[in-house]
C-alpha positions in Angstrom: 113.7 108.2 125.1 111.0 105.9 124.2 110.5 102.4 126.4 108.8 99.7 127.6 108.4 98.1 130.6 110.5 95.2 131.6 107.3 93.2 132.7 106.0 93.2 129.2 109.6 92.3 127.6 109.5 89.5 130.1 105.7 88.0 129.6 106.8 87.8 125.8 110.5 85.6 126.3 108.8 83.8 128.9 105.5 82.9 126.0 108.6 82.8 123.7 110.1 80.0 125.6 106.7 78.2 126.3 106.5 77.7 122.2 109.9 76.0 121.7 112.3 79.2 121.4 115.6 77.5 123.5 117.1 79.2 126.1 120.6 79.8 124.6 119.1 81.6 122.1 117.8 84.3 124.6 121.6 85.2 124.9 121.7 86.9 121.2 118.3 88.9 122.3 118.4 93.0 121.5 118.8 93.0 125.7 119.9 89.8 126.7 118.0 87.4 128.9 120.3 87.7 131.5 120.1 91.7 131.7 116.6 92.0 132.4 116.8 91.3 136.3 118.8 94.6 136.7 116.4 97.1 134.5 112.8 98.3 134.9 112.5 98.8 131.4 114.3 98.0 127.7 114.4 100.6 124.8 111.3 100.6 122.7 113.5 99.6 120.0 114.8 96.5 121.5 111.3 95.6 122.2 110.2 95.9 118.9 113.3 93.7 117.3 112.2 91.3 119.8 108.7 90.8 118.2 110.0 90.1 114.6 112.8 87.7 115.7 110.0 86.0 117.1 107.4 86.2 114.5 110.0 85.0 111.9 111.0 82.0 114.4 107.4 81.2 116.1 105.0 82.2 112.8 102.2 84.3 112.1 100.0 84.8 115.0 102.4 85.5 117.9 102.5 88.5 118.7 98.5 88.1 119.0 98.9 84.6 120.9 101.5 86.2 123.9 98.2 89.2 124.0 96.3 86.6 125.1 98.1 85.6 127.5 98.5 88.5 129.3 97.0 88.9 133.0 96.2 92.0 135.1 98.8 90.2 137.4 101.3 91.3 134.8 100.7 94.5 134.8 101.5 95.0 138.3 100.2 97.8 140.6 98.2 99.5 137.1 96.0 96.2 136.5 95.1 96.6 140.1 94.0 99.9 139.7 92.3 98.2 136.3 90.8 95.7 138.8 89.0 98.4 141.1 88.2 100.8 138.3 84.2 101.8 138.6 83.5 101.0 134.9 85.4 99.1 132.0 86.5 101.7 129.4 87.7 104.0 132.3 91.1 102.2 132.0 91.5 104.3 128.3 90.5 107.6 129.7 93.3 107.7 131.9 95.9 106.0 129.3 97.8 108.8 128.4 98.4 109.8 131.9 99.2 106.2 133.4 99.9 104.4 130.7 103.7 105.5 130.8 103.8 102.3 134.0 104.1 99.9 130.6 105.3 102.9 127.9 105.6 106.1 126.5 105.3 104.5 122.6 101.5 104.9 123.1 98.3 106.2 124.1 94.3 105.0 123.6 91.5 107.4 122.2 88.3 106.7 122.5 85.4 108.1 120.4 82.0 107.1 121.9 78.3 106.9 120.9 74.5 105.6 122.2 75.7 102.5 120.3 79.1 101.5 120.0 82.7 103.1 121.1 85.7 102.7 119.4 89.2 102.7 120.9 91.8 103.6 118.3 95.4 103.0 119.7 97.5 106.2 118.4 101.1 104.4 117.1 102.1 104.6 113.9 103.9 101.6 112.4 107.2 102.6 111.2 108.6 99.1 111.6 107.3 95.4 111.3 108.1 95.1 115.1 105.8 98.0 115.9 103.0 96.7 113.6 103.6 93.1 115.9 103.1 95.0 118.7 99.9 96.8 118.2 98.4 93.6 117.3 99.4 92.1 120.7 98.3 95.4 122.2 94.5 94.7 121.2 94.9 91.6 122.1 95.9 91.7 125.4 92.7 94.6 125.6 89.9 91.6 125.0 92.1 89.8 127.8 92.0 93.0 130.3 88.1 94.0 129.7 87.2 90.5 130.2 88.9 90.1 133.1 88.1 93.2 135.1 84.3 92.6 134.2 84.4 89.2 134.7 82.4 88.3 131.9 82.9 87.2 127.9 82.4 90.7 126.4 84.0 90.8 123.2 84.9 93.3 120.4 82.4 93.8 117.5 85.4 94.7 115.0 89.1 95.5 115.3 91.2 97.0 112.3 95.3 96.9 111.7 96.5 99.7 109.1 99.4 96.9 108.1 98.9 93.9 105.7 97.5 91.3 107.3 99.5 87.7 107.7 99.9 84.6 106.0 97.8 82.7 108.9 95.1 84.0 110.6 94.0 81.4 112.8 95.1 82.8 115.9 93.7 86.1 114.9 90.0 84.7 114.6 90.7 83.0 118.0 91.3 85.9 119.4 89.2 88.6 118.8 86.2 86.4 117.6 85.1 89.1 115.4 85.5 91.1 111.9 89.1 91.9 111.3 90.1 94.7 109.2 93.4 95.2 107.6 95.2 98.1 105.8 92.6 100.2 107.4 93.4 103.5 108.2 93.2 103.2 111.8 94.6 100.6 114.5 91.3 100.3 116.2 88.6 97.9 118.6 85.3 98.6 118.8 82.7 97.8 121.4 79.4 98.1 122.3 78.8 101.1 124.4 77.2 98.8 126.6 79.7 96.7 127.3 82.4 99.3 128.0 80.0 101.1 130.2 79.5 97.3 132.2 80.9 98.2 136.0 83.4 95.9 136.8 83.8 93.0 139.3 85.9 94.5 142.0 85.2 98.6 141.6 86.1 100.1 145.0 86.7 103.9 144.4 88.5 104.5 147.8 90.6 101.6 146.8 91.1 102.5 143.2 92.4 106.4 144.4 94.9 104.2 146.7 96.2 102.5 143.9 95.9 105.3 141.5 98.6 107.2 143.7 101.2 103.9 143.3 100.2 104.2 140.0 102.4 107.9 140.3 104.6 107.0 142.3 106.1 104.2 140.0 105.6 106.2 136.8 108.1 108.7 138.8 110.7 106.5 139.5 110.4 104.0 136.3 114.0 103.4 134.8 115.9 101.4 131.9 119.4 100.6 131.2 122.1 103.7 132.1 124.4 103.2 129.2 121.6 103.6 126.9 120.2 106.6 129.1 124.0 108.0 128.1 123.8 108.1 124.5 120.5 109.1 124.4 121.5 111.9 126.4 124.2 112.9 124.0 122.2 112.8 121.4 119.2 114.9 122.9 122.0 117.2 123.7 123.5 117.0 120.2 120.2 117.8 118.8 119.3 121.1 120.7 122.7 122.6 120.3 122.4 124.6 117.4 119.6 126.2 119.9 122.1 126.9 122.5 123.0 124.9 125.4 119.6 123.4 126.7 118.7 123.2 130.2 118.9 119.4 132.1 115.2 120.5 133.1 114.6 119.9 128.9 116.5 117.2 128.1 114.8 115.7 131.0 111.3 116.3 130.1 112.3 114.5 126.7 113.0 111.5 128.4 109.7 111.5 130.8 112.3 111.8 134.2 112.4 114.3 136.3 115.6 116.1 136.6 116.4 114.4 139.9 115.8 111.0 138.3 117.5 111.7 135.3 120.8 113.0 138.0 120.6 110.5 139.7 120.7 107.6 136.5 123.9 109.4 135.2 125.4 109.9 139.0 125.5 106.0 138.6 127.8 105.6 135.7 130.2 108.5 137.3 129.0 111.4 135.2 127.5 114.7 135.2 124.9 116.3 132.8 127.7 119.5 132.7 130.0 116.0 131.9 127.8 115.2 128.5 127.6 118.2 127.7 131.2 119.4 127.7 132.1 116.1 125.9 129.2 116.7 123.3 130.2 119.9 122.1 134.0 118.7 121.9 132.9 116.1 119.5 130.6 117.4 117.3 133.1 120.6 116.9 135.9 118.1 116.1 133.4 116.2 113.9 132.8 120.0 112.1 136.3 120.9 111.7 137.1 117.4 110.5 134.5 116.7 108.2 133.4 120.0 106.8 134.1 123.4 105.4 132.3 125.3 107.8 133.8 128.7 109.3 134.7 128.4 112.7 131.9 130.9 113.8 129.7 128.6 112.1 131.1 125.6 114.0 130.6 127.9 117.5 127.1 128.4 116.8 126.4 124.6 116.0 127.8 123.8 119.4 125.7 126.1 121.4 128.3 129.0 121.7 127.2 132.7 121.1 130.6 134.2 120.5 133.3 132.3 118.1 135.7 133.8 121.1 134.0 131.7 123.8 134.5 128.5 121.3 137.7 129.1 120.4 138.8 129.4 124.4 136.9 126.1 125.4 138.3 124.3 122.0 141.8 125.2 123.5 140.9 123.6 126.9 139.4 120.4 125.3 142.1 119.8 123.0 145.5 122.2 123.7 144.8 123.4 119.8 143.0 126.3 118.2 140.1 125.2 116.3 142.6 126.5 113.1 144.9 124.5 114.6 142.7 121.6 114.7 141.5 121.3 111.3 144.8 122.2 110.0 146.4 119.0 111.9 
Protein backbone atom coordinates (compact mmCIF):
# COMPACT_ATOMS: atom_id res chain seq x y z
CA UNK A 1 0.00 0.00 0.00
CA UNK A 2 1.42 3.24 -0.93
CA UNK A 3 1.33 6.34 1.76
CA UNK A 4 2.21 9.39 3.06
CA UNK A 5 2.83 10.64 6.22
CA UNK A 6 0.28 12.46 8.16
CA UNK A 7 2.78 15.37 8.94
CA UNK A 8 2.99 16.19 5.29
CA UNK A 9 -0.99 15.89 4.66
CA UNK A 10 -1.15 18.17 7.59
CA UNK A 11 1.71 21.10 6.70
CA UNK A 12 -0.35 21.25 3.27
CA UNK A 13 -4.26 21.86 4.95
CA UNK A 14 -2.68 23.84 7.45
CA UNK A 15 -0.74 26.29 4.18
CA UNK A 16 -4.17 25.51 2.58
CA UNK A 17 -6.00 27.23 5.28
CA UNK A 18 -3.30 30.12 5.68
CA UNK A 19 -4.31 31.11 1.79
CA UNK A 20 -8.15 31.44 2.32
CA UNK A 21 -9.32 27.71 1.87
CA UNK A 22 -12.32 27.78 4.92
CA UNK A 23 -12.49 25.32 7.35
CA UNK A 24 -15.79 23.71 6.50
CA UNK A 25 -14.50 22.92 3.42
CA UNK A 26 -11.78 20.59 5.04
CA UNK A 27 -14.84 18.35 5.97
CA UNK A 28 -15.38 17.07 2.04
CA UNK A 29 -11.37 16.40 2.03
CA UNK A 30 -10.27 12.65 0.51
CA UNK A 31 -9.56 12.01 4.62
CA UNK A 32 -11.32 14.49 6.45
CA UNK A 33 -9.85 17.21 8.57
CA UNK A 34 -11.17 15.79 11.51
CA UNK A 35 -9.56 12.09 10.91
CA UNK A 36 -6.14 13.06 10.74
CA UNK A 37 -5.50 13.18 14.73
CA UNK A 38 -6.19 9.29 14.80
CA UNK A 39 -3.73 8.15 11.76
CA UNK A 40 0.08 8.38 11.19
CA UNK A 41 -0.39 8.35 7.66
CA UNK A 42 -3.26 8.84 4.66
CA UNK A 43 -3.26 6.74 1.34
CA UNK A 44 -1.03 8.13 -1.25
CA UNK A 45 -4.06 8.51 -3.28
CA UNK A 46 -5.81 10.78 -0.90
CA UNK A 47 -2.78 12.78 -0.78
CA UNK A 48 -2.54 13.27 -4.21
CA UNK A 49 -6.49 14.42 -4.72
CA UNK A 50 -5.69 16.75 -2.08
CA UNK A 51 -3.03 18.70 -4.22
CA UNK A 52 -5.38 19.19 -7.32
CA UNK A 53 -8.49 20.23 -5.19
CA UNK A 54 -6.11 22.74 -4.07
CA UNK A 55 -4.39 23.74 -7.11
CA UNK A 56 -7.78 24.20 -8.82
CA UNK A 57 -9.07 26.36 -5.66
CA UNK A 58 -5.60 28.18 -4.59
CA UNK A 59 -3.93 28.55 -8.41
CA UNK A 60 -0.90 27.77 -10.10
CA UNK A 61 2.02 27.76 -7.84
CA UNK A 62 0.76 25.91 -4.73
CA UNK A 63 1.98 22.98 -4.51
CA UNK A 64 5.49 24.79 -4.93
CA UNK A 65 4.46 27.63 -2.39
CA UNK A 66 3.48 24.90 0.72
CA UNK A 67 7.40 23.33 -0.43
CA UNK A 68 8.57 26.29 0.78
CA UNK A 69 7.25 26.30 3.55
CA UNK A 70 8.32 23.31 4.82
CA UNK A 71 10.78 23.02 8.00
CA UNK A 72 13.05 20.30 9.23
CA UNK A 73 10.66 20.72 12.34
CA UNK A 74 8.09 19.08 10.14
CA UNK A 75 9.74 16.34 9.39
CA UNK A 76 10.10 15.22 12.80
CA UNK A 77 12.81 12.86 14.14
CA UNK A 78 14.25 12.42 10.10
CA UNK A 79 14.97 16.33 9.73
CA UNK A 80 16.89 15.89 12.90
CA UNK A 81 18.88 13.33 11.61
CA UNK A 82 18.95 15.83 8.40
CA UNK A 83 20.20 18.41 10.91
CA UNK A 84 23.31 16.32 12.25
CA UNK A 85 24.10 14.74 8.98
CA UNK A 86 28.13 15.29 8.23
CA UNK A 87 27.51 16.70 4.70
CA UNK A 88 24.42 18.03 2.63
CA UNK A 89 23.58 15.50 -0.12
CA UNK A 90 24.04 12.60 2.45
CA UNK A 91 20.26 13.13 3.19
CA UNK A 92 19.66 11.44 -0.71
CA UNK A 93 21.98 8.56 -0.21
CA UNK A 94 20.04 7.15 2.48
CA UNK A 95 16.49 8.17 0.82
CA UNK A 96 15.42 4.92 -0.13
CA UNK A 97 16.12 3.39 3.09
CA UNK A 98 14.63 6.20 5.40
CA UNK A 99 12.65 8.00 3.31
CA UNK A 100 9.63 5.54 3.99
CA UNK A 101 9.31 8.06 7.66
CA UNK A 102 7.30 10.58 4.94
CA UNK A 103 6.56 7.64 2.00
CA UNK A 104 6.94 4.73 0.12
CA UNK A 105 5.70 6.76 -3.37
CA UNK A 106 9.42 7.80 -3.76
CA UNK A 107 12.96 7.60 -3.73
CA UNK A 108 16.08 10.23 -4.71
CA UNK A 109 19.09 9.26 -7.17
CA UNK A 110 21.87 11.01 -7.41
CA UNK A 111 24.40 11.08 -10.25
CA UNK A 112 27.55 13.06 -9.31
CA UNK A 113 30.61 14.68 -10.97
CA UNK A 114 33.91 17.16 -10.21
CA UNK A 115 31.32 19.77 -11.16
CA UNK A 116 27.80 19.46 -10.58
CA UNK A 117 25.34 16.60 -9.10
CA UNK A 118 22.04 15.98 -10.08
CA UNK A 119 19.26 14.59 -7.86
CA UNK A 120 16.51 13.07 -10.07
CA UNK A 121 13.41 12.18 -7.88
CA UNK A 122 12.24 8.55 -9.29
CA UNK A 123 8.02 8.99 -9.46
CA UNK A 124 6.32 8.86 -12.41
CA UNK A 125 3.42 11.10 -12.87
CA UNK A 126 0.35 9.12 -13.56
CA UNK A 127 -1.95 11.81 -12.23
CA UNK A 128 -2.07 15.71 -12.03
CA UNK A 129 -1.86 15.25 -8.15
CA UNK A 130 1.39 13.30 -8.41
CA UNK A 131 2.84 15.79 -10.97
CA UNK A 132 1.75 18.69 -7.94
CA UNK A 133 3.52 16.83 -5.72
CA UNK A 134 6.93 16.38 -7.16
CA UNK A 135 6.96 19.97 -7.71
CA UNK A 136 6.40 20.64 -3.95
CA UNK A 137 8.95 17.79 -3.41
CA UNK A 138 11.88 19.90 -5.00
CA UNK A 139 10.72 22.59 -3.41
CA UNK A 140 10.74 21.73 -0.09
CA UNK A 141 14.60 20.18 -1.15
CA UNK A 142 16.04 24.10 -1.66
CA UNK A 143 14.17 24.65 1.87
CA UNK A 144 16.00 21.43 3.59
CA UNK A 145 19.66 22.05 2.03
CA UNK A 146 19.47 25.49 3.02
CA UNK A 147 18.56 24.91 6.22
CA UNK A 148 20.82 22.13 7.37
CA UNK A 149 23.81 24.14 5.88
CA UNK A 150 22.74 27.24 7.03
CA UNK A 151 23.52 29.11 4.14
CA UNK A 152 21.70 30.42 0.59
CA UNK A 153 22.93 27.54 -1.63
CA UNK A 154 20.63 27.20 -4.37
CA UNK A 155 19.91 24.86 -7.39
CA UNK A 156 21.60 25.67 -10.78
CA UNK A 157 18.48 23.99 -12.79
CA UNK A 158 15.54 21.88 -11.87
CA UNK A 159 13.38 20.03 -14.65
CA UNK A 160 9.42 18.73 -14.34
CA UNK A 161 8.57 15.91 -17.14
CA UNK A 162 4.79 17.59 -16.96
CA UNK A 163 3.62 20.76 -18.81
CA UNK A 164 4.40 23.53 -17.07
CA UNK A 165 1.50 26.07 -15.48
CA UNK A 166 -0.32 28.93 -16.48
CA UNK A 167 1.74 31.19 -13.75
CA UNK A 168 5.03 30.76 -12.86
CA UNK A 169 5.79 33.35 -10.49
CA UNK A 170 6.00 31.33 -7.58
CA UNK A 171 8.12 28.89 -9.49
CA UNK A 172 10.94 31.57 -10.26
CA UNK A 173 10.61 32.54 -6.47
CA UNK A 174 11.41 29.51 -5.62
CA UNK A 175 14.11 27.81 -7.14
CA UNK A 176 15.72 31.04 -8.43
CA UNK A 177 17.10 29.27 -11.34
CA UNK A 178 16.46 27.62 -15.06
CA UNK A 179 13.30 25.64 -15.01
CA UNK A 180 12.81 22.90 -17.36
CA UNK A 181 9.56 21.41 -18.39
CA UNK A 182 8.38 18.25 -20.29
CA UNK A 183 11.85 17.13 -19.72
CA UNK A 184 12.45 13.71 -19.40
CA UNK A 185 13.47 13.65 -15.94
CA UNK A 186 12.06 15.22 -12.61
CA UNK A 187 15.30 16.52 -11.55
CA UNK A 188 17.64 19.42 -9.29
CA UNK A 189 20.86 20.03 -9.90
CA UNK A 190 23.70 21.42 -7.78
CA UNK A 191 27.00 22.31 -7.63
CA UNK A 192 29.10 19.49 -6.33
CA UNK A 193 30.32 21.91 -4.12
CA UNK A 194 27.57 22.91 -2.51
CA UNK A 195 26.16 19.45 -1.85
CA UNK A 196 29.48 18.34 -0.56
CA UNK A 197 29.20 21.82 2.00
CA UNK A 198 29.23 20.08 5.81
CA UNK A 199 26.44 21.17 7.51
CA UNK A 200 25.76 23.48 10.55
CA UNK A 201 25.03 20.95 13.24
CA UNK A 202 26.91 17.56 11.94
CA UNK A 203 27.51 15.40 15.08
CA UNK A 204 28.09 11.73 13.92
CA UNK A 205 27.50 10.14 17.38
CA UNK A 206 24.32 12.17 17.41
CA UNK A 207 23.28 11.56 13.95
CA UNK A 208 23.65 7.35 14.54
CA UNK A 209 21.25 8.22 17.72
CA UNK A 210 18.81 9.59 15.56
CA UNK A 211 19.36 7.38 12.66
CA UNK A 212 18.15 4.34 14.96
CA UNK A 213 14.58 6.53 15.77
CA UNK A 214 14.71 6.97 12.36
CA UNK A 215 14.07 2.69 12.35
CA UNK A 216 12.33 2.51 14.92
CA UNK A 217 9.38 4.81 13.57
CA UNK A 218 9.64 3.53 9.94
CA UNK A 219 8.80 0.10 11.93
CA UNK A 220 5.89 1.08 13.58
CA UNK A 221 4.42 3.83 10.94
CA UNK A 222 0.64 3.20 10.28
CA UNK A 223 -2.52 4.72 8.27
CA UNK A 224 -6.15 4.24 8.52
CA UNK A 225 -7.30 0.28 9.33
CA UNK A 226 -10.29 0.15 7.07
CA UNK A 227 -8.31 1.10 4.21
CA UNK A 228 -5.48 -1.36 5.45
CA UNK A 229 -8.69 -4.02 4.96
CA UNK A 230 -9.36 -3.61 1.48
CA UNK A 231 -6.10 -3.25 0.56
CA UNK A 232 -5.53 -6.49 2.04
CA UNK A 233 -8.30 -8.13 0.17
CA UNK A 234 -7.20 -7.00 -2.73
CA UNK A 235 -3.39 -7.98 -2.27
CA UNK A 236 -4.92 -11.23 -1.43
CA UNK A 237 -7.33 -11.20 -4.42
CA UNK A 238 -4.36 -10.54 -6.66
CA UNK A 239 -1.98 -13.46 -5.63
CA UNK A 240 -4.70 -16.07 -5.59
CA UNK A 241 -4.46 -17.46 -8.86
CA UNK A 242 -0.79 -18.20 -7.39
CA UNK A 243 -2.09 -20.09 -4.45
CA UNK A 244 -2.88 -18.85 -1.11
CA UNK A 245 0.05 -16.43 -0.26
CA UNK A 246 1.70 -16.30 2.97
CA UNK A 247 0.79 -13.01 5.60
CA UNK A 248 4.72 -12.81 5.58
CA UNK A 249 4.00 -11.57 1.54
CA UNK A 250 1.19 -9.69 1.67
CA UNK A 251 3.02 -8.00 4.44
CA UNK A 252 6.11 -7.14 2.71
CA UNK A 253 3.71 -5.50 -0.03
CA UNK A 254 2.51 -3.20 2.41
CA UNK A 255 6.11 -2.22 3.98
CA UNK A 256 4.84 -3.86 7.73
CA UNK A 257 6.09 -6.37 9.26
CA UNK A 258 3.90 -9.32 9.88
CA UNK A 259 3.38 -8.40 13.55
CA UNK A 260 2.44 -4.82 12.49
CA UNK A 261 0.33 -5.84 9.88
CA UNK A 262 -1.56 -8.51 12.92
CA UNK A 263 -1.77 -6.38 14.91
CA UNK A 264 -3.61 -3.36 12.49
CA UNK A 265 -6.28 -6.06 11.46
CA UNK A 266 -6.49 -7.48 15.33
CA UNK A 267 -7.91 -3.87 15.76
CA UNK A 268 -10.92 -4.00 13.48
CA UNK A 269 -11.67 -7.78 14.99
CA UNK A 270 -10.23 -9.78 12.17
CA UNK A 271 -7.76 -12.20 11.21
CA UNK A 272 -5.49 -12.50 8.05
CA UNK A 273 -7.05 -16.45 7.91
CA UNK A 274 -10.48 -14.04 8.26
CA UNK A 275 -9.64 -12.11 4.76
CA UNK A 276 -8.67 -14.71 3.36
CA UNK A 277 -11.49 -17.11 3.81
CA UNK A 278 -13.94 -14.21 2.89
CA UNK A 279 -11.76 -13.35 -0.21
CA UNK A 280 -11.93 -16.54 -1.83
CA UNK A 281 -15.77 -16.79 -1.02
CA UNK A 282 -16.24 -13.75 -3.01
CA UNK A 283 -14.30 -13.88 -5.90
CA UNK A 284 -15.69 -17.73 -6.42
CA UNK A 285 -19.27 -16.38 -6.08
CA UNK A 286 -18.20 -13.39 -8.32
CA UNK A 287 -16.80 -16.53 -10.97
CA UNK A 288 -19.85 -18.59 -10.76
CA UNK A 289 -21.99 -15.48 -11.09
CA UNK A 290 -20.48 -13.63 -13.71
CA UNK A 291 -18.72 -16.17 -15.91
CA UNK A 292 -18.58 -19.39 -17.77
CA UNK A 293 -15.76 -20.78 -16.16
CA UNK A 294 -15.56 -24.63 -15.15
CA UNK A 295 -15.59 -25.04 -11.60
CA UNK A 296 -11.93 -26.45 -11.63
CA UNK A 297 -11.19 -23.26 -13.25
CA UNK A 298 -12.91 -21.27 -10.58
CA UNK A 299 -10.78 -23.54 -7.74
CA UNK A 300 -7.62 -22.63 -9.20
CA UNK A 301 -8.49 -18.78 -9.40
CA UNK A 302 -9.11 -18.96 -5.65
CA UNK A 303 -6.00 -20.57 -4.68
CA UNK A 304 -7.30 -24.18 -4.41
CA UNK A 305 -5.23 -27.13 -5.96
CA UNK A 306 -7.91 -29.72 -6.08
CA UNK A 307 -11.69 -28.75 -7.51
CA UNK A 308 -12.54 -31.36 -4.42
CA UNK A 309 -10.98 -29.01 -1.82
CA UNK A 310 -13.20 -26.00 -3.42
CA UNK A 311 -16.11 -27.67 -3.73
CA UNK A 312 -15.97 -28.74 0.22
CA UNK A 313 -15.09 -25.10 1.46
CA UNK A 314 -17.81 -23.62 -1.19
CA UNK A 315 -20.26 -25.89 0.79
CA UNK A 316 -19.10 -24.50 4.21
CA UNK A 317 -19.27 -20.84 2.96
CA UNK A 318 -22.52 -21.02 1.43
CA UNK A 319 -24.57 -24.49 2.36
CA UNK A 320 -24.56 -24.94 -1.77
CA UNK A 321 -22.38 -26.78 -4.28
CA UNK A 322 -20.63 -24.49 -6.47
CA UNK A 323 -23.29 -26.19 -9.27
CA UNK A 324 -25.61 -25.42 -6.96
CA UNK A 325 -24.61 -21.95 -6.76
CA UNK A 326 -24.45 -20.85 -10.17
CA UNK A 327 -27.54 -22.67 -10.99
CA UNK A 328 -29.55 -20.56 -8.17
Amino acid sequence: MKYISISLYKKVIAYALAEGMNREECDNLPTPIDEIESVQAVPADHFFKLHEILDEKLGPGFSVRVGQQMKIDDYGVLGLSWRTCSWAGEIFDRSERYFKLLSNTYVFKVEKNAKISQIFLLREPNRRGLELSNESTLSATVVVLKAITDSNISPIEVTFKHDPPAELRSHKDAFNCPILFNQPNYSITYRTSDLEMRTAKADVSINRFLLERVEEETRGIKTNVSKIIVDVEALIRNSLPSGIPAIAKIADQMAMSNRTLTRRLSEQGISFRDLIRKTQEEVSKDLLKNTSRSVAEIAFETGFSEQSAFNRAFKRWTDLSPVEFRKN
